[in-house]
C-alpha positions in Angstrom: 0.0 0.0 0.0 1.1 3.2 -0.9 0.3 6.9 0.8 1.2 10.0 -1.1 1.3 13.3 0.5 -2.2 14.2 1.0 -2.9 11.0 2.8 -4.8 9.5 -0.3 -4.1 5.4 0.2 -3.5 3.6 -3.3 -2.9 -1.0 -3.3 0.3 -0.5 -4.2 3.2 2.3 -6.1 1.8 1.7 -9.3 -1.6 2.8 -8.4 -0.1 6.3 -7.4 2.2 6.2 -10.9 -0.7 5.5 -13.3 -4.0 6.7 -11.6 -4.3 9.5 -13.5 -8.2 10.1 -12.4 -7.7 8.4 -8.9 -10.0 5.7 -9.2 -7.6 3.3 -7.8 -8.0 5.6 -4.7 -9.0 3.3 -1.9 -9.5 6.1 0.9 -7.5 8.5 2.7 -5.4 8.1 5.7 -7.0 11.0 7.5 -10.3 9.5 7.5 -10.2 5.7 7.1 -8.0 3.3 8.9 -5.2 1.1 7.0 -6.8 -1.6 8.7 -10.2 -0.5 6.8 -9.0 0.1 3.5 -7.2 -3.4 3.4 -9.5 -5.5 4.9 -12.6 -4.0 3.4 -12.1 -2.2 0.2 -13.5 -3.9 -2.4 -11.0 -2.6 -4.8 -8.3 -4.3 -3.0 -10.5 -7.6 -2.8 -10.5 -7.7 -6.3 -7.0 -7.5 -6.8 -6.0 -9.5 -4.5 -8.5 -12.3 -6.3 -7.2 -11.3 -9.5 -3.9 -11.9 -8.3 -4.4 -15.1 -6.8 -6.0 -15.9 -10.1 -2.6 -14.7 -11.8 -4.7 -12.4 -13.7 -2.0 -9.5 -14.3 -4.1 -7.8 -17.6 -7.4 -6.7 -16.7 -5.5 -3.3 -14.3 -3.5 -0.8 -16.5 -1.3 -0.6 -13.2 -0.9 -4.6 -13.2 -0.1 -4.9 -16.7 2.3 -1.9 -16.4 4.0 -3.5 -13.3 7.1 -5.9 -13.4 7.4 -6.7 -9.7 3.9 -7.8 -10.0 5.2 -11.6 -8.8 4.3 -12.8 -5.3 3.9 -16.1 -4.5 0.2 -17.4 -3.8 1.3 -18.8 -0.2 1.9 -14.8 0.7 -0.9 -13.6 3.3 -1.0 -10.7 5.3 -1.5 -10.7 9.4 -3.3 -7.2 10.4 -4.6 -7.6 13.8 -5.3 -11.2 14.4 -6.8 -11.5 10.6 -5.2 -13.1 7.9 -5.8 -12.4 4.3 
């Protein structure tokens, strides 16, 4: 996850490189938790599931990427949640 200066949260650095419009915006820090956006965004859910798919296409930002690679057997421990 990526925060740029005015607090707006982005899934990851090439959300804040190629978002021209911000619609990969998942919330700002200011007002939202990181918690929140992670957990409950539904525009991280679906990239996570596309990921886990190893769909890489259907996101400008995924397609532009080439550190997109993370093994499926990565999770991520916020709290006492795991996704």
């Amino acid at each position: 996850m990526m925060i740029n200066v005015t607090g707006d949260c982005f899934p990851c650095c090439m959300g804040i490189t190629t978002d021209s419009d911000d619609s990969l915006c998942i919330g700002n820090i200011k007002y939202k938790s990181i918690t929140d956006m992670y957990a409950t965004d539904s525009k991280v859910q679906g990239i996570r599931n596309m990921h886990r798919m190893d769909d890489y296409s259907s996101l400008n930002m995924c397609r532009a990427c080439d550190t997109w690679f993370v093994p499926s057997n990565i999770f991520v421990s916020i709290g006492n949640k795991w996704y």
